[in-house]
N, C-alpha and C positions, 0 to 999 in steps of 0.2 A: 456432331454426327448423330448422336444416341434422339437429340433435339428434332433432329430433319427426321429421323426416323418414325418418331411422335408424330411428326404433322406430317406424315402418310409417304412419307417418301419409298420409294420398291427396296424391300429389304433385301429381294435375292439381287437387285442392281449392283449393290450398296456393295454387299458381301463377297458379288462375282469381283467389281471392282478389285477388293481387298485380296482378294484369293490369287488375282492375275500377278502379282507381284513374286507366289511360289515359283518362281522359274533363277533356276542356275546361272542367267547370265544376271539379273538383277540382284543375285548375292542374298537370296530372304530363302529360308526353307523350314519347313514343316509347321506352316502359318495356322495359329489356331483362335477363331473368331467366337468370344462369347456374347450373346445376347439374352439379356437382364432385364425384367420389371422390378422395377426398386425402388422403396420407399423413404424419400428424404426429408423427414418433418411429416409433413401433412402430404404429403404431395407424392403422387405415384409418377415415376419416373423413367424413362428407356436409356439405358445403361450400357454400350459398348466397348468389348476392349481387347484386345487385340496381340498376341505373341509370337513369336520366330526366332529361328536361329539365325544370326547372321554374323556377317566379319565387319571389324572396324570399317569405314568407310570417310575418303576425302570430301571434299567441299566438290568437285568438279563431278566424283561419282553418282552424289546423292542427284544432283541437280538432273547429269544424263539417268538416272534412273527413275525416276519420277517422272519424268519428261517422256523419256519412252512410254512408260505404261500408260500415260493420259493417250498419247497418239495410236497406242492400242486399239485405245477403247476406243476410240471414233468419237471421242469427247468434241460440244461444238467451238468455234472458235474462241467465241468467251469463256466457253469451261477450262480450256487449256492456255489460256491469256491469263485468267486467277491461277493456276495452278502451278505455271511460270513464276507470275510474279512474288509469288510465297513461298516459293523453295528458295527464290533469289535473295529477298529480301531473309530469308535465316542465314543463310551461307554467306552471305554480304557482311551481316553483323557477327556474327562468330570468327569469319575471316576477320575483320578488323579489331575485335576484342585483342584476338590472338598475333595480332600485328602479322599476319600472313599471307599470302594469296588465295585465292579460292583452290589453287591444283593442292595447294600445302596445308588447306585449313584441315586439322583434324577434329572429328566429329566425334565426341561420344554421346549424351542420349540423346542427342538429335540424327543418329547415325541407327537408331532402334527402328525396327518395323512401325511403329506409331508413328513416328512423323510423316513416313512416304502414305501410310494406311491411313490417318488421318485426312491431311489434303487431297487425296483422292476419292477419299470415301464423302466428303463433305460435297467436292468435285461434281461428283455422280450424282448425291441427293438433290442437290439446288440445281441440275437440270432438270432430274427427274420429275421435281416441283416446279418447273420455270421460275424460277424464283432472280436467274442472272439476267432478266430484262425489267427488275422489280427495281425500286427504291431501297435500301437497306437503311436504317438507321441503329442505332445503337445507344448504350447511356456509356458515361465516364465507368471505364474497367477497374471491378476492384480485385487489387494484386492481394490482398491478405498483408501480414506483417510477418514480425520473429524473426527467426533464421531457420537454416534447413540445410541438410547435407546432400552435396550430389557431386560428383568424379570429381571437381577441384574442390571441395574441400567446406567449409562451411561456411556459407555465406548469406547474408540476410534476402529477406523477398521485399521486389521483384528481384529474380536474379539478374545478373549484371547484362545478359543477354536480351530478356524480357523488355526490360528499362531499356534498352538500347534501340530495340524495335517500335517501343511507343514514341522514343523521341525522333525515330530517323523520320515515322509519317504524322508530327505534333499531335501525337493522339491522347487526349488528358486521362488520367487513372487519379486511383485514391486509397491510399491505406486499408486495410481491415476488412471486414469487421469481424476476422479473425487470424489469431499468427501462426500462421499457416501460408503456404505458395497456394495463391487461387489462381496463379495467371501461369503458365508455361511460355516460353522461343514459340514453341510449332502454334499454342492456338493463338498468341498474341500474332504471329503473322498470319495465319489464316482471319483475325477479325482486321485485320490494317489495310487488308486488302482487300474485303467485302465492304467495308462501309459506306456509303457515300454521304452523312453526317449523322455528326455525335451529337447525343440533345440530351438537354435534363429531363425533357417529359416527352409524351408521345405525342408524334405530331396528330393534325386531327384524322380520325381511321373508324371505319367500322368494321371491329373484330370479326374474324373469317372462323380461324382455326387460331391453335393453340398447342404445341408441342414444349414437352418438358423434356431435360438430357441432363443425365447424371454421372461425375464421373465415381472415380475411387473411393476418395472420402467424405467422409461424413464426420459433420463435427452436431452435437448437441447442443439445442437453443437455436441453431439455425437452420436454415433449408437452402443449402448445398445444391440448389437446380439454376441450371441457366433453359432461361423462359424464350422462347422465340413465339414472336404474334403475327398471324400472315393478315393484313387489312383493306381492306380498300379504300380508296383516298375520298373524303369527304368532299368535295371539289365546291366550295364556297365561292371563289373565286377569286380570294386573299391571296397574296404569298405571307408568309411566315418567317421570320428571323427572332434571334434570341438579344435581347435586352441587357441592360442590370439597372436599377432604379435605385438613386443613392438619398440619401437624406440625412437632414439635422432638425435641429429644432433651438434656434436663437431668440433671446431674448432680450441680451445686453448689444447688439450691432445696431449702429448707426445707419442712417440713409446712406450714406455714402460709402461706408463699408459693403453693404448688400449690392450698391449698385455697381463698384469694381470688382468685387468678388465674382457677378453675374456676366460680366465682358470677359473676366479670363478664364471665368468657364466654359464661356464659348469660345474663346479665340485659339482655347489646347484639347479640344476636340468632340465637348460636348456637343448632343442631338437640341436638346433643348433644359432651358433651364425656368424655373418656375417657383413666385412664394405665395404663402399660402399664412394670412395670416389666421393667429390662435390667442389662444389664452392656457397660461402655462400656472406651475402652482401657485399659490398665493394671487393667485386672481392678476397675476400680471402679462399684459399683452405682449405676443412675440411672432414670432415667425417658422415657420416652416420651409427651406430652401427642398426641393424636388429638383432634380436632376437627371435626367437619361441618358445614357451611355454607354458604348459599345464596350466588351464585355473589356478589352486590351486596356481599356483608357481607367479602368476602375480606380486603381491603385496610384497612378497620379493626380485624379480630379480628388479623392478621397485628401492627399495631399494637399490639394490646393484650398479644400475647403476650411479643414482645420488650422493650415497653415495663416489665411485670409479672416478667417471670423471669428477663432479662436475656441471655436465649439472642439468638445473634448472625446467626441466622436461621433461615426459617421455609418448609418445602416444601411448592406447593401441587398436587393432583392436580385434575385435573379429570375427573371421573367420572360415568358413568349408573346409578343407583338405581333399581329395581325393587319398586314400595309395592302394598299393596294400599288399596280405596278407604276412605278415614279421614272420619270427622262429626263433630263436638265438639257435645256439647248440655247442656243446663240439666235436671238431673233434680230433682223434689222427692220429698222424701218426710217421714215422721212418724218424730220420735225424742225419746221419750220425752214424748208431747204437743204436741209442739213442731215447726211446719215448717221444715225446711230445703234447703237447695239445694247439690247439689253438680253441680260438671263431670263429663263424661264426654266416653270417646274410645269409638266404636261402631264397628268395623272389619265391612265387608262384602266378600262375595264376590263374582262375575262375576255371580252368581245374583241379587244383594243381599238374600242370607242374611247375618244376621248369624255371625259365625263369633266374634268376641273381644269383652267389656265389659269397662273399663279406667275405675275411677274414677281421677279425679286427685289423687293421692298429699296434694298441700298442703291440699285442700280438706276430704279424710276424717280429716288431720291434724289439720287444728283444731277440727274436728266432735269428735274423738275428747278432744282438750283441754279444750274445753266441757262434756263429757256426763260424762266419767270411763267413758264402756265402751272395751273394747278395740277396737283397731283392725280387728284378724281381723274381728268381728263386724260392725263398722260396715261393711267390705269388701262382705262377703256384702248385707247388706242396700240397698245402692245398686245391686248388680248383681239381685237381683231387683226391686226398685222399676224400673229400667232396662228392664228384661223387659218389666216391664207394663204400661210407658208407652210404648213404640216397638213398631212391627211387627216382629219377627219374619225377614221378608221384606217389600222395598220395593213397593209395591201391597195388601197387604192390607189 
């Protein structure tokens, strides 16, 4: 919230927001809203936070009370679509922690004026900002370490609630980089329900604005801000997906070891696989095995290469890949009287002009084994058959 507020979001929105909550039937009274310029490290920061009286509250209450106040506001549909699905998504995991119902689950600091003040207040700023027809991305959340006390008693970070929320929507987190709770229940579902992908780096953007949000603590040596960057999309005409590039460096493997090792590295799920000869110390010639691989497969090809080559370990990068957009399809055509069907890879532009036709190599193989013509030729003819079975351009 403190973050939206930075990058310009209406603070009396924000505040009206938080204030509409003071009413009797929703259970909050004497709501007191402070707003802070505060500096965390090097970094000047906008700092909100938020007090009330209130009474314990169920899992069934919080939800209808939250729920009402967005429909207050006249929030739009997606404002109160997020703000649903955040309240649900706590009360959902807290109810199952607690092995209870939602009418049964009882709440304690999720039951405090910050949780409802929170997603509402966030609510408001990301229309206020149009920000809920944007792209969201995000990095892996870091939860902090140690342990830390709160209503049940002492237990290590993330709390057992937090953890529960990053696994119900597979969202990856990471230790540290200090022990201390950096991650909360209320803001882990407010980020689980904003994201629409988690990236190590940023995708390509040209920085707009820049808001900094700070909350409670401050720890020294670090800077304690959660950074939000508003961008506009570089529009290259690539899509983007995340990689992991593995490698080894062999020196003692045989031809024949490399060249089983390179089949069942493709046959268990690698992209591509590739060596790269070298010269290793003592002036003796060896190999470099390259590897690409979707990020799930890491740990098994990782497996299969030391298991296979005997190399005594295996480095992995983690990387962003720039593709253009790819279609596999079923071509037929006539050869020699006879229908057959071969795969193709049909690569388009930003335009979706076709720009490359790519028969697949095994398929024109065996066509080519079958028939006795050459290959060249069979080439050519799926790529025109390809022609004149697909548009040209996507719409025509």
């Amino acid at each position: 919230m403190g973050a939206l507020i930075d990058l310009g979001a209406d603070i009396k929105k924000v505040t009206s927001a938080i204030k509409s909550l003071e009413n009797p039937e929703l259970g909050y009274k004497n709501i007191k809203i402070n707003l802070n310029n505060v500096m965390r490290g090097e970094f000047k920061a906008t700092q909100i936070s938020v007090v009330a009286e209130s009474n314990p509250k169920r899992g069934t209450e919080l939800i209808s009370i939250i729920e009402k106040a967005a429909s207050e506001l006249k929030l739009s549909p997606k404002a109160k679509k997020f703000v649903s699905e955040a309240v649900h998504t706590l009360v959902s995991v807290e109810a199952d922690l607690h092995r209870t119902s939602f009418n049964d689950a009882h709440l304690h600091e999720v039951a405090l004026v910050d949780t409802a003040a929170e997603i509402l207040g966030v609510a408001v700023a990301l229309e206020d900002l149009a920000l809920f027809d944007s792209r969201i991305y995000a990095t892996p959340l870091a939860v902090g370490g140690g342990t830390f006390q709160f209503s049940h008693g002492v237990v290590s970070s993330p709390a057992p609630a937090t953890l529960a929320i990053l696994q119900s929507k597979n969202y990856p987190f990471h230790g540290g980089p200090v022990e201390a709770e950096l991650a909360t229940p209320t803001g882990a579902s407010i980020l689980v329900n904003l994201v629409s992908e988690v990236s190590a780096f940023y995708p390509a953007i040209v920085p707009l604005k820049l808001g900094y949000g700070a909350g409670t603590k401050n720890f020294p040596g670090v800077s304690t801000v959660l950074r939000l960057t508003i961008g506009e999309s570089l529009d290259t005409g690539l899509l983007r997906d995340e990689i992991a590039v593995l490698e080894t460096n062999l020196d003692d493997a045989t031809g024949e070891v490399l060249g089983y090792t390179i089949d069942k590295l493709l046959s268990e799920g690698a992209k591509d696989v590739s060596i790269i000869p070298m010269y290793t110390k003592k002036n003796r010639p060896g190999q470099i095995i390259k590897v690409i691989s979707e990020q799930k497969d890491v740990q098994n090809l990782s497996r299969i290469l030391i298991d296979e080559t005997g190399t005594l370990g295996v480095r992995v990068y983690n990387c962003e890949r720039h593709i253009i957009n790819r279609e596999l399809h079923i071509v037929d055509l006539l050869v020699l009287g006879n229908k057959e069907t071969v795969k193709v890879k049909i690569a388009r532009n930003q335009n979706g002009e076709i720009i490359r036709i790519k028969p697949e190599y095994e398929d024109v193989k065996r066509l080519a084994e079958k028939t006795k013509k050459p290959l060249r030729e069979l080439l050519d003819l799926v790529v025109s058959a390809t022609q004149e079975q697909f548009p040209q351009r996507i719409g025509e």
